[in-house]
N, C-alpha and C positions, 0 to 999 in steps of 0.2 A: 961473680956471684954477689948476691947483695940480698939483706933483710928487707922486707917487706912486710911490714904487719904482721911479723909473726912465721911468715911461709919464707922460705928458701925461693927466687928467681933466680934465673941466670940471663943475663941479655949476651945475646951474640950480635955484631953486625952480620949482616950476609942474607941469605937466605936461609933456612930453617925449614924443613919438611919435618911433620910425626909419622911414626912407626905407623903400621893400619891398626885401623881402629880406635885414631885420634881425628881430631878434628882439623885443618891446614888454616894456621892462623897466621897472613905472610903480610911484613909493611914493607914498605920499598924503603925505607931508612934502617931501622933497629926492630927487632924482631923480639919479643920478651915470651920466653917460655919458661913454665913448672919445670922444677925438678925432677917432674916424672916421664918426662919426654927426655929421647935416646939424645945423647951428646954427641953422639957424631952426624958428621954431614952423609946429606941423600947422596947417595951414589951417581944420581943423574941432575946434580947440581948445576954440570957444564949447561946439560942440553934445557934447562929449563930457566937460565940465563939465556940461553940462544934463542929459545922460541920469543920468550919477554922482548928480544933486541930487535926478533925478524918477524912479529908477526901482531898483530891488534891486543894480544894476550896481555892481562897482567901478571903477577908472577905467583898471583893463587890459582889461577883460572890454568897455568902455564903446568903448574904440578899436578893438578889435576886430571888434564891430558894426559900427562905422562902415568900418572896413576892407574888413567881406566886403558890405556894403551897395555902397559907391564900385566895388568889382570886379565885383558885378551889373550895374549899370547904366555900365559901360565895357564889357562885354563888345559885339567887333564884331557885325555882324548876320550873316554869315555864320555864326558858330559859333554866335548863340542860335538859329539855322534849325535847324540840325545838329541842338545839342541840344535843343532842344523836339521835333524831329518823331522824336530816338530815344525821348525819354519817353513823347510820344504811342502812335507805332509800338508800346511796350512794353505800354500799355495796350490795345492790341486794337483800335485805329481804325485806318479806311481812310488811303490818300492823300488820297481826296475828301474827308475830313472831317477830314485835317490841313492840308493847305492853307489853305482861308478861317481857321481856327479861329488859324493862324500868322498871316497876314495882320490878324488883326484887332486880336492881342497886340501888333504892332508899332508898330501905329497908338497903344497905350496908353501904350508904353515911357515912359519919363520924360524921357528922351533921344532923342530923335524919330529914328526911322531912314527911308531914305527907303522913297517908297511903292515896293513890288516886285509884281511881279506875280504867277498862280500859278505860270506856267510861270519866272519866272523863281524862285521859290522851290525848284522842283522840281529848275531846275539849282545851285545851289546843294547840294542836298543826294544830287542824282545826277551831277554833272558835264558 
């Protein structure tokens, strides 16, 4: 920690991810964040070292990935109903044929949702 014009910094070497709803402010040397940004490391520090090593990414470009990845697959089941059967719907398919098609992406999810039924899909997305 060190004074700075009055504000509290902390520099950390390493990488440095903010909590959501900060901004990802990453250098490839020394990282300087407010004391209002969470002190611990990102939980997926390894793999956004690994992507930086194995892929064109930089290592803001690299958490950010991982960012809109972990917000995919938290998303609840009720809104990826929603929106799958609006992208569907916008593509020119039936109910009949968004139904099972939803049902079946669920079962893939990475994050297991539970098993729903059609008509319970159907209330979800009609009330």
């Amino acid at each position: 920690m060190r004074e700075a014009r009055g504000r509290r910094e902390i520099v950390f070497s390493g990488l440095i991810l903010p909590d959501f709803g900060q901004d990802v402010g990453v250098s490839r040397s020394l990282c300087v964040v407010s004391s209002s940004v969470s002190m611990t490391l990102h939980p997926y520090e390894e793999l956004i070292a690994h992507l930086t090593r194995t892929s064109g990414l930089g290592p803001g470009e690299a958490a950010r990935v991982v960012a809109d990845v972990l917000s995919y697959f938290s998303e609840p089941v009720e809104e990826f109903v929603r929106r799958r059967h609006g992208e569907l719907k916008s593509r020119g398919l039936t109910n009949d044929e968004i139904f099972p098609r939803v049902a079946a992406e669920l079962r893939g999810r990475r994050v297991a949702a539970p098993e729903l039924s059609l008509r319970q899909l159907r209330r979800i997305v009609y009330g």
